[in-house]
C-alpha positions as CSV (number, residue, x, y, z in Angstrom):
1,X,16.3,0.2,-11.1
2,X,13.3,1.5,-12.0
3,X,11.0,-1.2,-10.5
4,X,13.1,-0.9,-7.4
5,X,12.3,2.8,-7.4
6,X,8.4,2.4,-8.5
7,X,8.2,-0.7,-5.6
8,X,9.0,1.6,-3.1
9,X,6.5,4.4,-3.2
10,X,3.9,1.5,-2.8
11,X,3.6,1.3,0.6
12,X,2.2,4.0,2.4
13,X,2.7,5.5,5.7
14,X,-0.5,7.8,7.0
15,X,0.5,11.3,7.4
16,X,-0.5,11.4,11.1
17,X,2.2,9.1,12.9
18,X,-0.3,8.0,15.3
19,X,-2.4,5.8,12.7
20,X,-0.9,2.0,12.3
21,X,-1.6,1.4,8.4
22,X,1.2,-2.2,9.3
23,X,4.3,-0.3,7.8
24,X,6.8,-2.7,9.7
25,X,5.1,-5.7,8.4
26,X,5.1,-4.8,5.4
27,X,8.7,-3.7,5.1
28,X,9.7,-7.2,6.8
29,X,7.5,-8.8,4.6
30,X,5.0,-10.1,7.0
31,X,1.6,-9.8,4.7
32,X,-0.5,-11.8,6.7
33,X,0.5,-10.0,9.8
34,X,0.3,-6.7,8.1
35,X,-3.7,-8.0,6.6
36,X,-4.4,-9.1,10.4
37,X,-2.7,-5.8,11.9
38,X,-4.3,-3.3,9.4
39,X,-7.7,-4.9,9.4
40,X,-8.1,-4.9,13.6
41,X,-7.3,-1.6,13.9
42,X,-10.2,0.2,15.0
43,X,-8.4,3.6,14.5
44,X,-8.4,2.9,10.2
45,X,-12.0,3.9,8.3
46,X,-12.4,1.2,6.0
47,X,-12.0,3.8,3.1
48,X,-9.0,5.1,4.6
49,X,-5.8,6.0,1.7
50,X,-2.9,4.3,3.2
51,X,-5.3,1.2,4.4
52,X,-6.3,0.5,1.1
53,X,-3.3,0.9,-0.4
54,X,-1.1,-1.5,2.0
55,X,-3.8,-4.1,2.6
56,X,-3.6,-4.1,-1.5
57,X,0.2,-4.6,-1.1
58,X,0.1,-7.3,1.0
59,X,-2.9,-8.8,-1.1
60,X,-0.8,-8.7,-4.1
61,X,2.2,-9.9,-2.4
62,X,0.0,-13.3,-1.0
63,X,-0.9,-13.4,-5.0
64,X,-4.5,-12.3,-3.7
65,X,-4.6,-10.6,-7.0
66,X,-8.4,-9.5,-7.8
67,X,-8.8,-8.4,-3.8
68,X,-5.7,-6.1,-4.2
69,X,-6.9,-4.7,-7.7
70,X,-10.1,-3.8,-5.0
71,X,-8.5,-2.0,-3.1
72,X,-6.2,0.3,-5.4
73,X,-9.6,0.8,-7.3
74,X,-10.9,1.9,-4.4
75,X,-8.1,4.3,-3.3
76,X,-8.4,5.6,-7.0
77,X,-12.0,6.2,-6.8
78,X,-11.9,8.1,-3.6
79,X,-13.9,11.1,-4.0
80,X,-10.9,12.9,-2.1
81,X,-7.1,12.5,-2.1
82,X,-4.5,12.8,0.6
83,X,-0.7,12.7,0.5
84,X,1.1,10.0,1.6
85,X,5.1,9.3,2.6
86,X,6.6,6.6,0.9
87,X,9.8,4.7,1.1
88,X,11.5,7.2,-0.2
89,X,10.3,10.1,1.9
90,X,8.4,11.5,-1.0
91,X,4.9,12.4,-0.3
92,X,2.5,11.7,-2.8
93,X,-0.9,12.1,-3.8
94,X,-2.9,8.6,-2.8
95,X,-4.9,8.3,-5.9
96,X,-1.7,8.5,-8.2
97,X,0.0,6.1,-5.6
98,X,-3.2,3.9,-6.0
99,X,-2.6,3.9,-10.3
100,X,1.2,3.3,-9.5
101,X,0.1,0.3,-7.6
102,X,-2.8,-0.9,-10.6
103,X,0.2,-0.6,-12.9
104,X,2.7,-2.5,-10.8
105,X,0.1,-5.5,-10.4
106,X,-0.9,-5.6,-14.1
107,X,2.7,-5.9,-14.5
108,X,3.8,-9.2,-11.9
109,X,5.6,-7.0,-9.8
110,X,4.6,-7.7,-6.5
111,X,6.0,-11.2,-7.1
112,X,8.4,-12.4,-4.5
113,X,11.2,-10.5,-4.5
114,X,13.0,-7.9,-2.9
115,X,10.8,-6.4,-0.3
116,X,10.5,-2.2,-0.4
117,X,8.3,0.1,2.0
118,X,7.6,3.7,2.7
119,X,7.3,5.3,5.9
């Protein structure tokens, strides 16, 4: 139960609807369309939160391991922080979103499984 609940505040939507961070690849499970989608969008800075954070979802979840780990690092490195919606409708700072994620990957627990996303 508590995985279930930690797996979905992983993916991130972007607090402005407009911006396409992949969230309906991602909840379908579609990484490589969600890597594809997130990474030709013109409208995402490279160092954007909810990019970083869902490209290291779907990294993870290809068992892309050390590019994922990139990623989060990133997101928890940011010199700023925004707040993110999740699966569960929570919003949620990105950095402590970012060390949910670390956590969850030191752990296995993007391993094929049940798929979770956040809006």
């Amino acid at each position: 139960m508590a995985l279930s609940i930690l797996a979905g505040l992983v993916l991130a939507q972007a607090p402005a609807a407009t911006v396409d961070v992949a969230f309906t690849e991602l909840a379908a499970g579609r990484n490589e369309a969600a890597i594809v989608r997130i990474e030709g969008n013109p409208d995402l800075a490279e160092n954007d939160h909810a990019r970083l954070i869902n490209l290291g979802v779907a990294h993870a979840r290809e068992g892309r391991t050390e590019e994922a780990r990139a990623m989060f690092r990133m997101a928890v490195r940011a010199r700023d922080s925004v707040q993110l919606e999740t699966a569960t409708g929570a919003w949620v700072d990105s950095r402590d979103l970012a060390r949910t994620a670390l956590a969850m990957l030191d752990r296995g627990a993007f391993q094929p499984g049940p798929v979770f996303a956040a809006r």
